[in-house]
N, C-alpha and C positions, 0 to 999 in steps of 0.2 A: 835461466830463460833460454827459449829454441832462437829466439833472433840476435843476430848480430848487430850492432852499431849504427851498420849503414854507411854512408858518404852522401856529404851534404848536396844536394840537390842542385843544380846548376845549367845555366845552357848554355849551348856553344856558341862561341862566334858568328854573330849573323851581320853580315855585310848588306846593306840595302841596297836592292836594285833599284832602277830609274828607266822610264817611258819616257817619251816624244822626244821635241825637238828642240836640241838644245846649240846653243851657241859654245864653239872648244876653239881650246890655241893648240896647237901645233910645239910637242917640245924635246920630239927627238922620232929618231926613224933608226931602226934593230938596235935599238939598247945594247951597250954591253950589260955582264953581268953585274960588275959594281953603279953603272949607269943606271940599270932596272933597280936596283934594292934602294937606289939614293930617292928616285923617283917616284915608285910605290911604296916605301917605307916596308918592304919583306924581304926577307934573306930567300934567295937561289941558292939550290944545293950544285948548279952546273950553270955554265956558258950557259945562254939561248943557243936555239940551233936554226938556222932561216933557211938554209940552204940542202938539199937533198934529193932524191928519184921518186918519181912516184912507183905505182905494180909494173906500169908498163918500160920503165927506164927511162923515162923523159925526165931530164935537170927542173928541177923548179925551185923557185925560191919567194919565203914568205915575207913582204914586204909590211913592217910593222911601227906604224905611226903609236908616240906617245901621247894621248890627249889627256888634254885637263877643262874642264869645264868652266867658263866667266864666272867667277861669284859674284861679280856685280850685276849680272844679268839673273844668273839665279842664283840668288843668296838661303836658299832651303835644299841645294844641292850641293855635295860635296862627293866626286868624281874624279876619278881619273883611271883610264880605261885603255884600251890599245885598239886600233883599227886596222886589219889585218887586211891587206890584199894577196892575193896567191897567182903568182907571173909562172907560166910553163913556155919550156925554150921549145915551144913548136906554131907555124902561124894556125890564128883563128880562121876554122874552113865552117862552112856551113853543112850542112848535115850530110850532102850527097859529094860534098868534097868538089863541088864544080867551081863556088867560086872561095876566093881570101878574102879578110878583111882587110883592108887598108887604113891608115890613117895618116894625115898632113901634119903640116910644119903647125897647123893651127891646131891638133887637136880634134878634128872632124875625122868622121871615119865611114867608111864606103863598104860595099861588096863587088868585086871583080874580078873578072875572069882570067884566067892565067896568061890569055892572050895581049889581054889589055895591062895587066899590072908590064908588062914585056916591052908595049910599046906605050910606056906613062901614059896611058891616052886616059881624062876620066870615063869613070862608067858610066854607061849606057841601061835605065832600066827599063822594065819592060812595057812601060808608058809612052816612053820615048825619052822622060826628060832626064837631065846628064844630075850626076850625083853632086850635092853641093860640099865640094873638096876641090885641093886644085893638084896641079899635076906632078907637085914637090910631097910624094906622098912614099912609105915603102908598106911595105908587109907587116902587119900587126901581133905583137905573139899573142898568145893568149890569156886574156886576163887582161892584161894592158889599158884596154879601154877606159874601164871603173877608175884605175888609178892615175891616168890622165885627167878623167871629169873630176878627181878631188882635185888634185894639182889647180887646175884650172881655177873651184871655187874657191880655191882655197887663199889663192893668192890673187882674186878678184879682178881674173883678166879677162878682158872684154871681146865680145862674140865675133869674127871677123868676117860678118857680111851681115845683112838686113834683107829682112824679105819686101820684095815691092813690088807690087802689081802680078801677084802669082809668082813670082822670080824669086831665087836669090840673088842680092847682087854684093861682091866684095866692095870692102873700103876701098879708100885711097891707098896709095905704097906708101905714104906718109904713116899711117893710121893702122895697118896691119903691122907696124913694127911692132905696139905694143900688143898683139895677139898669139905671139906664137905662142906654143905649148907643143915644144916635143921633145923628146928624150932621145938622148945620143949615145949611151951608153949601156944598155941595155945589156947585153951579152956581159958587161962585168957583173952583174947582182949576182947571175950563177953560180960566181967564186967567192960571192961572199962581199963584195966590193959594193957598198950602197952610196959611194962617196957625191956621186952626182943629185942624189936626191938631197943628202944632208946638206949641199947648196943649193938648192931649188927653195927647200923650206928655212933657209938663211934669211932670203931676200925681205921678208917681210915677215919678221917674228913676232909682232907684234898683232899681226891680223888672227882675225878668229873666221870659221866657216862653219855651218850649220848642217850636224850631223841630224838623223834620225833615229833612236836608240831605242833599242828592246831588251827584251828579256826572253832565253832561250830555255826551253825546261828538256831535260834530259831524261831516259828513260826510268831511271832510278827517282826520278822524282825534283834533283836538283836544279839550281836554278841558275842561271850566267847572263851576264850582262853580255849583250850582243849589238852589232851595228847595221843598219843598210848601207849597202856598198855598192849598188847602182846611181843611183842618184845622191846630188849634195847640193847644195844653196851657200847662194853668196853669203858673207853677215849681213846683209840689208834686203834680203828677201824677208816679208811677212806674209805673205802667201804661199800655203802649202796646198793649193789645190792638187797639182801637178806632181807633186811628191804622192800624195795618198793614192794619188788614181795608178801612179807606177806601182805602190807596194801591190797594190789588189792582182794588179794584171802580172806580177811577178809571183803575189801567192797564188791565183787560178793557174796560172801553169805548173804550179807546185814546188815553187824554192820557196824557203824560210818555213818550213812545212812545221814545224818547232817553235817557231819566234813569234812573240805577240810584237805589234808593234803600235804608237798611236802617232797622231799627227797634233796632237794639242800640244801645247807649251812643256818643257820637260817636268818632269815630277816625281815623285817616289813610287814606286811599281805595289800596289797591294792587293793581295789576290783577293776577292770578290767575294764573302764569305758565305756560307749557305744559308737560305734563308727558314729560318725552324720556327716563324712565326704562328705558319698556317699549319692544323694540325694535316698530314698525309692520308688520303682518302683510302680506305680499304675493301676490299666488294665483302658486302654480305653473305657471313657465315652463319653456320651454326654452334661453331666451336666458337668462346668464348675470346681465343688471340688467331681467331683466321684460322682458313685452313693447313692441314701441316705440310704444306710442301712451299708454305709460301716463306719468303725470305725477308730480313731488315732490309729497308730501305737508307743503306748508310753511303 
């Protein structure tokens, strides 16, 4: 016979990806390597690496939460994923480099001018009205923001002012105790040192926050599980209005250009198959299969 044998017929390993929004705990931040293989159940052939330059020489370092998904919340999902922030040791300027961003002891963050960051004053915008931040504020790096606002929902700490009458107005000094959100340690991540985070996410292991989860397709056709990293919800948010109107205005400016995302309840990501019900309309020929220059429609 001209044929061989063959080998028995088989497919690879297919890992299910997951859409929307799902409730996660929080169960470790840069893994080691035995830390990562315990956790995801896969051997690393090296150390993670979180820390390095980017083209331009700026230290940056990748800040990487372990998540695992509620099964009690979704018991048809079974997850566990990494939520990646990426911190550069340079501050956030706005595009013509006039002003910083700032951010406070709460976690609120401002734009100001070099003059004003100089003499703590807060800013001033172009309204008139002063920026709701207070005057216990430094220089923000970049990227920082995002991984403040997870901190924040993550660990369900409460907003430290109210809006009234057009105003914001701050709590009491009693009652911003339990508001702050800010990092103090910042310049050690660069070396590698995440020690401040890994007790940040100590204080309440038991809580979960409310990511929004996609799936990212890559050129080649592959698929990744991916997260939004702008915005994040308490555990006891059920309204995601405000979530979907930020992904839109985050895709129209053209980030996540790659990443589907949804806002419904998490679920199993299945691509949308084509539909070969209706037979495909073809313009009249006289040649029996179309004319010849015409092509499948596959």
């Amino acid at each position: 016979m001209a044929f061989s044998k063959g080998f028995e017929s088989t497919e690879g390993a297919q890992f299910k990806r997951y859409i929307g929004v799902g409730a996660a705990y929080v169960k470790g931040v840069n893994l080691t390597k035995a830390e990562s293989e315990k956790f995801f159940g896969r051997e690393l052939t090296e150390e993670p690496v979180y820390v390095g330059k980017n083209d331009a020489g700026i230290p940056f370092v990748r800040v990487s939460f372990a998540l695992e998904i509620d099964k009690e919340k979704h018991p048809d999902v079974d997850l566990k994923t990494s939520l990646n922030f990426f911190i550069r040791r340079e501050p956030r300027a706005n595009r013509d480099n006039t002003k910083k961003q700032v951010i406070d002891i709460y976690g609120r963050t401002a734009w100001a001018t070099q003059a004003e960051i100089d003499a703590k004053e807060i800013p001033t915008y172009s309204n008139g009205k002063k920026a709701n931040i207070s005057p216990k504020y430094r220089v923000a790096y970049n990227g920082e923001e995002d991984l403040i606002k997870f901190l924040i929902a993550y660990l369900n700490i409460p907003a430290p002012s109210n809006y009234v009458n057009g105003e914001w107005k701050d709590k009491s000094a009693e009652e911003l105790k339990d508001c702050e959100a800010f990092l103090e340690n910042v310049e050690k991540y660069f070396t590698g040192d995440v020690s401040e985070l890994k007790q940040i996410i100590s204080y309440q292991p038991l809580n979960k926050v409310k990511i929004c989860f996609g799936v990212r397709k890559s050129n080649d056709g592959k698929e990744y599980q991916n997260c939004y990293t702008r915005m994040f919800l308490k555990n006891s948010s059920t309204n995601y209005e405000r979530l979907a109107k930020d992904i839109k205005e985050a895709k129209d400016a053209g980030a996540y250009s790659t990443t589907e995302f949804d806002t419904a309840d998490l679920h199993e990501y299945v691509v949308t198959p084509t539909d070969f019900s209706a037979p495909a309309v073809h313009p009249v020929d006289d040649l029996p299969f179309g004319p010849e220059t015409s092509e499948p429609n596959w």
